[in-house]
C-alpha positions as CSV (number, residue, x, y, z in Angstrom):
1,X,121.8,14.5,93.1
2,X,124.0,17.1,94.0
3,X,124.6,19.8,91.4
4,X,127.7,20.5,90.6
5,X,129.4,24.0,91.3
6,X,129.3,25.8,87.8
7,X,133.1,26.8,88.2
8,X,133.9,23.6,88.4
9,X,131.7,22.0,85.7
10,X,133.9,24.7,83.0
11,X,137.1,23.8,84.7
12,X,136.1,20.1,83.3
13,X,135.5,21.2,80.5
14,X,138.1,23.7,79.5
15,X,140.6,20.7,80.7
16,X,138.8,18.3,78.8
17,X,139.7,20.4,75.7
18,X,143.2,21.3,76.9
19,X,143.5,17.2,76.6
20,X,142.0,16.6,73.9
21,X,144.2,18.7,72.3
22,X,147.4,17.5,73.5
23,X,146.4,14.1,72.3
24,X,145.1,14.9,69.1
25,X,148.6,16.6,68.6
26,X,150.7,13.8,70.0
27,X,148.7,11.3,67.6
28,X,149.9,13.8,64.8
29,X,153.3,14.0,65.8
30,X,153.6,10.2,65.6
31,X,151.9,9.7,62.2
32,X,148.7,8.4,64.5
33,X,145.1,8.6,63.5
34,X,143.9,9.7,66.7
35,X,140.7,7.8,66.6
36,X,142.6,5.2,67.8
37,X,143.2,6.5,71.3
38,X,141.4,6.3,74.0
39,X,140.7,8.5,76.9
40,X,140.5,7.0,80.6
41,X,139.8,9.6,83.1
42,X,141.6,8.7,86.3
43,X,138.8,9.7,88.6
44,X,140.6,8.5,91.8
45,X,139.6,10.6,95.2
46,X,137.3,13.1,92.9
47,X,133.9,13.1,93.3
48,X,131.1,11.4,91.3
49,X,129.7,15.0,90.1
50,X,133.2,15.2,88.1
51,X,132.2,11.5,86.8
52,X,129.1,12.7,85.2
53,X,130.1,16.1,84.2
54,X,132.6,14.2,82.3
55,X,130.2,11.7,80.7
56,X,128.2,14.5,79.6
57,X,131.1,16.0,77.5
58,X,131.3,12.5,76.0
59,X,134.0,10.8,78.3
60,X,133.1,6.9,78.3
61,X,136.1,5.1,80.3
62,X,137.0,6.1,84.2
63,X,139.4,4.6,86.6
64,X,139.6,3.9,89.9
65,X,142.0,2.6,92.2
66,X,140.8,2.0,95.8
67,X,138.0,-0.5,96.0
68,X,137.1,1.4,98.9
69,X,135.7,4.3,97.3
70,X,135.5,3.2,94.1
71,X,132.3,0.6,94.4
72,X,129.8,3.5,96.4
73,X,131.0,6.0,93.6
74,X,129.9,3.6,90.8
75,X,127.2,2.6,92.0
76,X,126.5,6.7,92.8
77,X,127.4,7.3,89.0
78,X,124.8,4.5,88.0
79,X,122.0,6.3,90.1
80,X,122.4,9.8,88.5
81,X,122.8,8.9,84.7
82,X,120.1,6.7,85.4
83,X,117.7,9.4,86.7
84,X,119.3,11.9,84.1
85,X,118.4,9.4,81.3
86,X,115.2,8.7,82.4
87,X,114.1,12.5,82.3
88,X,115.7,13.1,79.1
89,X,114.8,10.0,77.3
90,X,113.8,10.8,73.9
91,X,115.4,14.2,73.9
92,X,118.5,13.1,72.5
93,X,117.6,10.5,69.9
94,X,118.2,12.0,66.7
95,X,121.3,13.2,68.6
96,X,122.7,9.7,68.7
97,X,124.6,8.9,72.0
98,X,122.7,10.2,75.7
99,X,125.2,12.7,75.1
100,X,124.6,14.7,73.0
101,X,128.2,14.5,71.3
102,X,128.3,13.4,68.5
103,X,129.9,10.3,67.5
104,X,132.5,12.0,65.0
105,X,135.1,9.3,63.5
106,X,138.4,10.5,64.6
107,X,137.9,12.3,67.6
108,X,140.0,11.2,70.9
109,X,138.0,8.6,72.6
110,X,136.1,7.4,69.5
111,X,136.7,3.7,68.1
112,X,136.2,2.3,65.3
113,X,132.6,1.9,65.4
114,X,131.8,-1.5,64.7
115,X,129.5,-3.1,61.7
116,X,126.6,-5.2,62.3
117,X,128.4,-8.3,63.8
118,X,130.1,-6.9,65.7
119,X,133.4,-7.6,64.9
120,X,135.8,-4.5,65.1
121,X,137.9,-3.9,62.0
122,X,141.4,-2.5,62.1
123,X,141.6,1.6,62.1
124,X,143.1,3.6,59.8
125,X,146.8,2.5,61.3
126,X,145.9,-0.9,61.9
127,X,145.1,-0.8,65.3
128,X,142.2,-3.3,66.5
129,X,140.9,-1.6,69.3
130,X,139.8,-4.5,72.2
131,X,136.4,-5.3,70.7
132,X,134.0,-5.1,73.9
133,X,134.6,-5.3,77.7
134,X,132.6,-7.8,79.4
135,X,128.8,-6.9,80.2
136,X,128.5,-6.2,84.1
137,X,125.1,-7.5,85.4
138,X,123.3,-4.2,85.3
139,X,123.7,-4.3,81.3
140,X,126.9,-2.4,80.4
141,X,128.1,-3.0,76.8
142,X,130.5,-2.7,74.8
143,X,134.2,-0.8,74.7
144,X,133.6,2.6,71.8
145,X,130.0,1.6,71.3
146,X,128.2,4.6,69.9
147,X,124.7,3.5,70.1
148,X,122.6,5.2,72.7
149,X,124.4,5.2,76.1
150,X,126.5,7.5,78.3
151,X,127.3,5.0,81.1
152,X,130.8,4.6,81.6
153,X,133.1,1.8,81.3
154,X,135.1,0.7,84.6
155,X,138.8,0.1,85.1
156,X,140.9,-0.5,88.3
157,X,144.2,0.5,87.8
158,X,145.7,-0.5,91.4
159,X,147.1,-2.7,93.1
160,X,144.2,-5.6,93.4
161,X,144.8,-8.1,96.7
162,X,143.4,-11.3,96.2
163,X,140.2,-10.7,98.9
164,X,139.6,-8.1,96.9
165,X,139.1,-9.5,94.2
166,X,135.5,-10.6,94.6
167,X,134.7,-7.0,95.1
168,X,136.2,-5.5,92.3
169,X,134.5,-8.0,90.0
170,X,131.0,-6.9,90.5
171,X,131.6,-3.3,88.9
172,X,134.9,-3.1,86.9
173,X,134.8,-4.0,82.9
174,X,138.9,-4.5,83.1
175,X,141.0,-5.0,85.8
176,X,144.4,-3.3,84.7
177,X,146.7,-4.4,87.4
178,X,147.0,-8.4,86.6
179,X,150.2,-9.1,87.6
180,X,151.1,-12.9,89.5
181,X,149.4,-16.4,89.1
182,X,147.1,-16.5,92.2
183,X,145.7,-13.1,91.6
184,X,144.8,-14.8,88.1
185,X,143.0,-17.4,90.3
186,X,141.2,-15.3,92.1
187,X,139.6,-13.3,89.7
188,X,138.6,-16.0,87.6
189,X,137.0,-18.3,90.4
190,X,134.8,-14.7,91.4
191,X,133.8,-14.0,87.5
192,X,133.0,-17.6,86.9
193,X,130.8,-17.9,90.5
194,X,128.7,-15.2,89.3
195,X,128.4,-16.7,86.0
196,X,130.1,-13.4,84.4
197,X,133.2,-12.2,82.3
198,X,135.6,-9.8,83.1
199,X,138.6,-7.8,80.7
200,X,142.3,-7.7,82.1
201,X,145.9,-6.4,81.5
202,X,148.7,-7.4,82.3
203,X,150.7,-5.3,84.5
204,X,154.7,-4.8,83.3
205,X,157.3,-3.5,85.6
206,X,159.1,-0.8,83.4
207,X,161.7,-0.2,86.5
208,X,165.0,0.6,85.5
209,X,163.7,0.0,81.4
210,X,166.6,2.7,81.4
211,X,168.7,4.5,78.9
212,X,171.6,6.5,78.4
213,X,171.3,7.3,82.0
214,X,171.0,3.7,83.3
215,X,173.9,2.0,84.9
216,X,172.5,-1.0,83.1
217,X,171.9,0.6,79.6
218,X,168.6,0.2,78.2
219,X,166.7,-3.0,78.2
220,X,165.6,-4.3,75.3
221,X,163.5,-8.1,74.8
222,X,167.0,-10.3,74.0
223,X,168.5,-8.7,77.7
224,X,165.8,-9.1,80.0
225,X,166.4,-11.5,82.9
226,X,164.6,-14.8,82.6
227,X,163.2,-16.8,85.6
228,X,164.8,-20.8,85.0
229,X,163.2,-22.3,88.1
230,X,159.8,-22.6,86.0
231,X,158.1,-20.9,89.3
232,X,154.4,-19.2,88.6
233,X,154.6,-15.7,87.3
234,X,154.9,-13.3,90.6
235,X,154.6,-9.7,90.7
236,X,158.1,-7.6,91.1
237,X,156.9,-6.0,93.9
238,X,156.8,-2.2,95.2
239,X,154.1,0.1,95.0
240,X,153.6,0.3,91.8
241,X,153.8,-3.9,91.1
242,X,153.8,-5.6,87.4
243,X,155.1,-8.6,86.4
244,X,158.9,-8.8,84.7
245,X,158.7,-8.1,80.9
246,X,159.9,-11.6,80.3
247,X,157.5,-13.6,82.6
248,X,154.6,-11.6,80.6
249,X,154.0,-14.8,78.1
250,X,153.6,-17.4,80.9
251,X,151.3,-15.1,82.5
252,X,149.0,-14.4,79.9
253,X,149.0,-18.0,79.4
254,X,147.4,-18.4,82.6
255,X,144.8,-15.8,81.6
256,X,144.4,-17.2,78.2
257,X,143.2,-20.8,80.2
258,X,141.2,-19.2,83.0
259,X,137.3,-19.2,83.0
260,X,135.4,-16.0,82.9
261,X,139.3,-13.8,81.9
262,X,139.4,-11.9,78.2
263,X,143.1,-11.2,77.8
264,X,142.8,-7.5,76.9
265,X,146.8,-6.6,76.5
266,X,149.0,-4.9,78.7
267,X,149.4,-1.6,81.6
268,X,152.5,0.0,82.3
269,X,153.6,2.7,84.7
270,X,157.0,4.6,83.3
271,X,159.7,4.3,86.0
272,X,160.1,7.3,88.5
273,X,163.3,9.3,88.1
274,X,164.0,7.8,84.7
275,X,163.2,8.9,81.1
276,X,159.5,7.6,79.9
277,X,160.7,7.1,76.2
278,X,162.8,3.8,76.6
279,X,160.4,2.5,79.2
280,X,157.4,3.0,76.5
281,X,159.7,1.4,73.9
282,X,159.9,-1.7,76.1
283,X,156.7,-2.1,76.4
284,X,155.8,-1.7,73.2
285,X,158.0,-4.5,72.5
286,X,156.6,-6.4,74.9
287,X,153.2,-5.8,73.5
288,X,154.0,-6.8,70.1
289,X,155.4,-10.1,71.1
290,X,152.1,-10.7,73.2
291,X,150.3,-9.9,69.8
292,X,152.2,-12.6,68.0
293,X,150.7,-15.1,70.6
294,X,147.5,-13.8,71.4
295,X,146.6,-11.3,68.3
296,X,143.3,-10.2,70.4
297,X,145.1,-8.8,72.9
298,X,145.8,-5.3,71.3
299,X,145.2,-3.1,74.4
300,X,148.8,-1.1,75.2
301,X,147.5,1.3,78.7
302,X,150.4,3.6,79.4
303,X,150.8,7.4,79.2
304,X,149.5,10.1,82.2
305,X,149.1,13.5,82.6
306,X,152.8,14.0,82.1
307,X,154.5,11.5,79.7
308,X,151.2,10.6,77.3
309,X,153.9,12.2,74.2
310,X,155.8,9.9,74.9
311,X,153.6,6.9,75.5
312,X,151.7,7.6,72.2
313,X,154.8,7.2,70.1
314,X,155.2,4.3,71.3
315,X,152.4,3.1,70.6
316,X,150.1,3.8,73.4
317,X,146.6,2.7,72.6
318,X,145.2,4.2,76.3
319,X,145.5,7.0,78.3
320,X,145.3,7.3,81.7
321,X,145.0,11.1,82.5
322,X,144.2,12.5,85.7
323,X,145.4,15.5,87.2
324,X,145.6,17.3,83.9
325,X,141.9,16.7,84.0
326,X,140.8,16.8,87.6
327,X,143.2,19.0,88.5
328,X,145.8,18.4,91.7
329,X,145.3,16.1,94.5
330,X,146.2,17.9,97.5
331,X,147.7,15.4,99.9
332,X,146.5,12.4,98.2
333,X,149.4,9.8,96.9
């Protein structure tokens, strides 16, 4: 494996810190316990060195979204945890985790570590955190697990076509970007082929949530536009995709039915050129009426590098932070 420049390994870690930090406080500011947050380094276009300099400060959840790169630089990840742990097995065991961080309740990242069965209870705010993401077939466990592992837990966070799909499945724990019936489909006749399960999201298209500075005003659940043709769920299209607000329900219907899905909760992207707040507000609404129908599906992704404030008032239960960790992508979208 190739050892990672020394500059760079501190810049990880002093941003790591710098993060941590501005979570921690956000989590304060909104009467949060921040032990219920949970960090997902957006590791798009960065190396896997940065992955497992990362995972050695005690970063668990990565995302990726280019299946392109993203399967060779898991499987690249796998390889060099794998060797590290083998050569340090032992070392760490009165530790806890491979690690070497401790497991302290109430640190960013850290769940609620769960009992015996299993089961996760509700934090301190009464937040359930997602209580596992499906096993891939090399053994990875469960979502905030503190017993003995450093190997991280997958997302994709773009957008997913259907011949995709297939690929996607064999290393991500939770597809992010659900968004229309047929993608739906696909995943679940892949995960059921291989006799496996697989964690989703589902996708919301915050564009033109608003506010003062609408022309439409803000949206809120009674004003959203509803579909009356009784058409399959389809995503709103753009680069960015997600499903309407108001076609979220029949869509996590779908996922509720299909073979080999776990309904997770939902993703959201806040709208370009418009304020974050009232696009987070939406979505937490949207979130909380998912709840009432499918009380597992707790999982509320939103918040980057520049709005996670805002995305944790409202409710935020992950983060997706990249540059503010990796630093900038020069010429990368």
């Amino acid at each position: 494996m190739t050892a990672l420049d020394p500059r760079r390994a501190e810049g990880l870690r002093a941003r790591l810190t710098v993060v941590r930090d501005r979570i921690a406080a956000a989590a304060g500011a909104a009467g949060r316990d921040p032990g219920e947050l949970t960090l997902i380094a957006v590791s798009k276009t960065w190396p896997f060195e940065d992955v497992v300099a990362l995972c050695s400060l005690g970063v668990r959840h990565f995302a990726e979204n280019r299946e392109q790169e993203a399967g060779p630089k898991v499987e690249a990840v796998r390889r060099a945890l794998a060797a590290a742990g083998a050569g340090a097995a032992g070392a760490g065991a009165a530790e806890g985790p491979a690690t070497g961080v401790s497991p302290a309740r109430g640190a960013v990242g850290d769940e609620v570590a769960p009992p015996g069965d299993g089961v996760r209870r509700p934090g301190p705010s009464g937040h359930t955190p997602v209580a596992w993401f499906p096993s891939r077939a090399d053994g990875l466990a469960t979502l905030g697990s503190t017993t003995g592992t450093n190997v991280p837990v997958w997302h994709y966070v773009g957008q997913l076509q259907r011949n995709k799909a297939r690929s996607v499945a064999g290393w991500a724990h939770c597809v992010q970007s659900v968004d229309r019936a047929r993608l739906v489909e696909s995943l679940s006749r892949v995960v059921t082929e291989s006799g496996s399960t697989i964690a989703v999201c589902i996708q919301v298209s915050l564009d033109h949530a608003g506010g003062s500075g609408s022309p439409r005003g803000p949206l809120t659940w009674k004003s959203l536009p509803t579909r009356e043709n009784g058409d399959p769920p389809v995503a709103v299209g753009g680069a960015r995709g997600g499903v309407r607000p108001a076609e979220v329900l029949a869509l996590a219907e779908l996922v509720a039915r299909a073979p080999g899905l776990v309904l997770a909760g939902v993703m959201a992207v806040a709208p370009r050129g418009e304020p974050p707040r009232p696009a987070f507000a939406l979505l937490r609404e949207v979130s909380e009426r998912l709840r009432c129908e499918y009380p597992a599906a707790t999982m509320v992704s939103a918040g980057m590098s520049g709005d996670l404030d805002d995305a944790v008032a409202e409710g935020a239960t992950h983060l997706r932070i990249g540059t503010a960790l990796f630093g900038e992508r020069h010429g990368v979208p």
